[in-house]
C-alpha positions in Angstrom: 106.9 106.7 89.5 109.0 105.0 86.8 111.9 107.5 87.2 111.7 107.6 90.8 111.9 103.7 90.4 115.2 104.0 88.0 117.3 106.1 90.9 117.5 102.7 92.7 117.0 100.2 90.0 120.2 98.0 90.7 118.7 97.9 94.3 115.8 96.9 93.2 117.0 94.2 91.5 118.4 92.9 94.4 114.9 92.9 95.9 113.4 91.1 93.9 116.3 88.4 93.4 116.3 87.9 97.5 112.4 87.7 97.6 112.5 84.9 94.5 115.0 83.2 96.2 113.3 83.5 100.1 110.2 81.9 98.3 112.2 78.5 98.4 110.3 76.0 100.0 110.4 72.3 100.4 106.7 72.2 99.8 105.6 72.9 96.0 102.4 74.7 96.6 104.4 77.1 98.9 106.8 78.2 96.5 103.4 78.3 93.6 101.3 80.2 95.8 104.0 82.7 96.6 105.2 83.1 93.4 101.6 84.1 92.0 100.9 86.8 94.3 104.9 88.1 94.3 104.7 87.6 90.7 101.5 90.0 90.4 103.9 93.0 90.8 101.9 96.0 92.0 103.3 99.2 93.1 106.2 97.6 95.5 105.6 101.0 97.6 107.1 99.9 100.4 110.4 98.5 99.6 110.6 101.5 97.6 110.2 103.7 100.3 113.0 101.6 102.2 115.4 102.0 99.0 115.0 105.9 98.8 115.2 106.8 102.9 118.1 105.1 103.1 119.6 106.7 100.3 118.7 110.1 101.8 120.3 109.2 104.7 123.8 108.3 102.8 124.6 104.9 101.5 122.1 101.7 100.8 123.4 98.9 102.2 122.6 95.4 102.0 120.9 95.4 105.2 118.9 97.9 103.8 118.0 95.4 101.1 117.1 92.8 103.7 115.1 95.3 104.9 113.1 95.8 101.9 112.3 92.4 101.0 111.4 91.4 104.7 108.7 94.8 104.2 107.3 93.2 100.7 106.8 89.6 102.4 105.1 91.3 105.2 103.0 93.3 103.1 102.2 90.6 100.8 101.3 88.1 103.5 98.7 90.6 104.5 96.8 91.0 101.2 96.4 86.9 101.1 95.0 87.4 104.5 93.3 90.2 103.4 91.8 88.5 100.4 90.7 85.7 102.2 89.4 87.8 105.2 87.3 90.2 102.1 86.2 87.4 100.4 87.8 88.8 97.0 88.1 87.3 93.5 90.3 89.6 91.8 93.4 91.7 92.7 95.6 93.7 90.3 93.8 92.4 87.3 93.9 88.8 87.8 92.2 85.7 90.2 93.2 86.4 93.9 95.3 83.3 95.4 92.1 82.2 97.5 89.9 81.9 94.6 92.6 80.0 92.6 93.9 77.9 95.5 91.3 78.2 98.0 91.1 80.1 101.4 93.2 77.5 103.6 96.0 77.1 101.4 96.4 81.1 101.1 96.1 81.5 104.7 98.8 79.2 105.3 100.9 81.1 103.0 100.2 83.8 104.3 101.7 82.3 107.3 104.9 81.4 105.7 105.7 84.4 104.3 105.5 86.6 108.1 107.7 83.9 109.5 110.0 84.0 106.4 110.3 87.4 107.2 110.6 86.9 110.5 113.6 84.8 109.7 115.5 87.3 107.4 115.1 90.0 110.0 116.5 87.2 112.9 119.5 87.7 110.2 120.1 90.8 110.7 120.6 91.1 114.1 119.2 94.6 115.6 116.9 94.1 118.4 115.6 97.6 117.7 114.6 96.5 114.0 113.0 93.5 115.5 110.7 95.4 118.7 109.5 97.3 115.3 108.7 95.4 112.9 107.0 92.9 115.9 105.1 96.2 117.1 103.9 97.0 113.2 102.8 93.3 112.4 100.6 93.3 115.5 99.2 96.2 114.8 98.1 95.8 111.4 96.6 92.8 113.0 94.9 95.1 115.4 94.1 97.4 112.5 92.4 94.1 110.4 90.4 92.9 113.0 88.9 96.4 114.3 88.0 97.1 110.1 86.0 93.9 110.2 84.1 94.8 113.3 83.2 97.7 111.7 81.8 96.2 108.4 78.6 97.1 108.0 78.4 99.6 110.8 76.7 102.7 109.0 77.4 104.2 112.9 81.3 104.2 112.6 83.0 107.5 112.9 85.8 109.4 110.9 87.8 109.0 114.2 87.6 105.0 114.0 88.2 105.3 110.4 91.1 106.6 110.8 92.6 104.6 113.3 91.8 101.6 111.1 93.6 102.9 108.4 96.2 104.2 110.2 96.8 101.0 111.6 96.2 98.7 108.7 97.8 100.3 106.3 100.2 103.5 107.4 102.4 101.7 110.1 104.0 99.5 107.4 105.0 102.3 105.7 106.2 104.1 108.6 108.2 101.4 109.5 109.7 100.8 106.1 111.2 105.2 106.5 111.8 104.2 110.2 113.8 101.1 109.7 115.9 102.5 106.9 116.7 105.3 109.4 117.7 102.7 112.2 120.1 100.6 109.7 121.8 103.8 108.9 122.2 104.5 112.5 121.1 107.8 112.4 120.4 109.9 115.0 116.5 109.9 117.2 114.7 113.0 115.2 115.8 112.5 111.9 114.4 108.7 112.3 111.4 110.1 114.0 110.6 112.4 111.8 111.4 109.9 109.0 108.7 107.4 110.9 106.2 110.7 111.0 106.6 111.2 107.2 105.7 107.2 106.6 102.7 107.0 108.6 101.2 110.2 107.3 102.1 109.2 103.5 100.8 106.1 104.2 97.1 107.4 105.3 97.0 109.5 101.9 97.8 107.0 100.1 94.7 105.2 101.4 92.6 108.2 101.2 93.2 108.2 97.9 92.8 104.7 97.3 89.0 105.1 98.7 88.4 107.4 96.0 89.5 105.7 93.8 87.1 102.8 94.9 84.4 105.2 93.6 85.9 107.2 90.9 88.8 104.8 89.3 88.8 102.8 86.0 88.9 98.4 86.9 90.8 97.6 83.9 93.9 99.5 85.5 93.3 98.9 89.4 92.8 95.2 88.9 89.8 95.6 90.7 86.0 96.1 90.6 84.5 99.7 91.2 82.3 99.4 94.5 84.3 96.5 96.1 84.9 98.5 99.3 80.9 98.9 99.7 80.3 95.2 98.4 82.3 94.4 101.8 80.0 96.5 103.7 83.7 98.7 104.8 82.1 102.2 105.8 85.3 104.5 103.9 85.7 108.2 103.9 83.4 108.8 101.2 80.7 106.8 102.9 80.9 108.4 106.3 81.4 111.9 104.8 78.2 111.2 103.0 76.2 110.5 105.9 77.3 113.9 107.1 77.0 116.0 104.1 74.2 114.6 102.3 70.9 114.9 102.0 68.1 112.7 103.8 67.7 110.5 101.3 71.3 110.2 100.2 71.8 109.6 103.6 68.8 106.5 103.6 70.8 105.3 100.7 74.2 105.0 102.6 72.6 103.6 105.2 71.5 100.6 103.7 74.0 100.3 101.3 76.5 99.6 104.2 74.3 97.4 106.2 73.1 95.3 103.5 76.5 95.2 102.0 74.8 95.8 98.5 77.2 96.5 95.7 74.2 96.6 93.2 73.5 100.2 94.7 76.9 101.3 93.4 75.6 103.6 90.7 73.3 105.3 93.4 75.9 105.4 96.0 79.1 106.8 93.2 76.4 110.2 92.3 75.4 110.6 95.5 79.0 110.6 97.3 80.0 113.1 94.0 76.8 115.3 94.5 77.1 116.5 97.8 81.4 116.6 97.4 82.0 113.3 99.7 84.9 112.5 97.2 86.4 116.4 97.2 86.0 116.3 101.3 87.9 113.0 101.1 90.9 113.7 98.2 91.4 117.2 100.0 92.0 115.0 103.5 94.5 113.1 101.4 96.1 116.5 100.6 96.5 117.3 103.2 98.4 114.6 105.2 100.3 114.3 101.8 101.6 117.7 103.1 102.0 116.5 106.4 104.1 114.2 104.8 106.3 116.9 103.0 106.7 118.9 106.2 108.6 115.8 108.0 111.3 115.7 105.1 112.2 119.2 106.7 115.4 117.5 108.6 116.4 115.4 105.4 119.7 116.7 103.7 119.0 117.9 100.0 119.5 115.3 97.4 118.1 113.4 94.5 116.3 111.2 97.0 115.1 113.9 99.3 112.9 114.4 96.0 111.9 111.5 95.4 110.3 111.4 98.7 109.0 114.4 98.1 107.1 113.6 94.8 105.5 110.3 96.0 103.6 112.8 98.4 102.1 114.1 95.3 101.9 110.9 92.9 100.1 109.1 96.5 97.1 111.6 95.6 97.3 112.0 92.0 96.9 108.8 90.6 94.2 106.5 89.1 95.2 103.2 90.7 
């Protein structure tokens, strides 16, 4: 990821200098709030993504750097939304803004950071960028609100699974491949197909990241083993589980997502390992990660067709 990272490091810097300087508020607690959760880092995915399709489509331009930080603000206004929503403590390694702060002041932060993005992509002009990125935030808002009517619902089906983390979680990063492709005004398939790569990357990236709920070390995801099932969220693992695993196994599922019990978490890890919930699951992650590889197909050669191509692998092979 690091030398993917370095291709488009003096873009990156830009990034980050436009997102520190859109934090700028008039209110204090704003600007300390936003800080603390930009500050956090994380993986910065999505920008990245921006950064790279552009650059496999020919030059990055500043509106592609606009572009970036508008996808970051949008993505972190979802996690203090998120955070609140989950009632989390901890993210990447350190006190979430709502348990710092408290749950009003990170919704309304949340707040400011869509509009703020809002008001950086009025900036730039393109009514097609706009109908896009107002299409994606609504439904991620979809995607959130279906996830937490299906929070402890040991009934919910790999179909609805899907959709909620297609919503929730792909369609920013389709948009981020999609709206690279419509700043570099290129032509419909290539910017389809650059959309199709995004959303299917996007959904093994969070395939992965539910295995990773069972299987991944805290001290370098930031966050507690078993958090998923603590918030009663019926993942992959789970609902392969109920269909793979033995009675019992299956009684312990069950209750574990109804009750919302984290202190079943030792039970519930061997039991999605013993009857291969977590292979059924990483394999699924595979194979949209190829999915993902097969869009590319239209992308010129170059050193950022690669790049794209390797984060299909380093979405699936990772341990945070």
């Amino acid at each position: 990821m690091q030398q993917i990272k370095a291709m488009v490091s003096g873009e990156f810097a830009r990034v980050n200098q436009l997102i520190i300087e859109q934090l700028h508020s008039n209110v204090p607690l704003v600007e300390n709030i936003g800080h603390y959760i930009v500050d956090a880092g994380g993986k910065r995915l999505r920008p990245l993504l921006v950064l790279l399709a552009a650059g496999g489509l020919g030059e990055i331009r500043r509106e592609h750097i606009t572009l970036a930080a508008i996808i970051e603000f949008i993505h972190t206004a979802t996690l203090l939304h998120d955070d609140v929503v989950d009632l989390s403590n901890l993210r990447r390694g350190r006190a979430t803004a709502n348990a710092k702060w408290g749950n009003a002041p990170s919704v309304l932060v949340g707040d400011f950071l869509y509009s703020r993005a809002f008001q950086l992509l009025v900036g730039l002009g393109d009514l097609s960028l706009m109908q896009l990125l107002a299409d994606t935030t609504n439904t991620i808002a979809e995607g959130e609100v279906l996830q937490l009517t299906k929070a402890g619902d040991a009934a919910t089906t790999e179909a609805a699974y899907f959709t909620v983390i297609e919503n929730k979680t792909a369609v920013l990063f389709a948009a981020a491949t999609r709206g690279a492709a419509l700043l570099s005004r290129t032509d419909a398939d290539t910017a389809d197909s650059l959309y199709r790569y995004g959303l299917h990357l996007g959904i093994a990236f969070q395939l992965a990241d539910d295995v990773l709920d069972y299987l991944g070390d805290p001290e370098k995801m930031g966050k507690n083993i078993g958090d998923d099932l603590s918030e009663g969220k019926p993942t992959l693992p789970l609902i392969a589980t109920l269909e793979l695993g033995s009675a019992p196994e299956k009684d312990l599922i069950t209750a574990a997502i109804t009750e919302r019990d984290p202190s079943r978490i030792d039970a519930v890890v061997a039991a999605v390992k013993r009857c291969g919930a977590l292979d059924y699951t990483l394999d699924q992650a595979k194979k949209y990660a190829k999915f993902a590889e097969k869009d590319l197909a239209n992308l010129a050669s170059s050193a950022y067709h690669g790049a794209l191509m390797d984060l299909c692998q380093l979405a699936v092979q990772r341990d945070r």
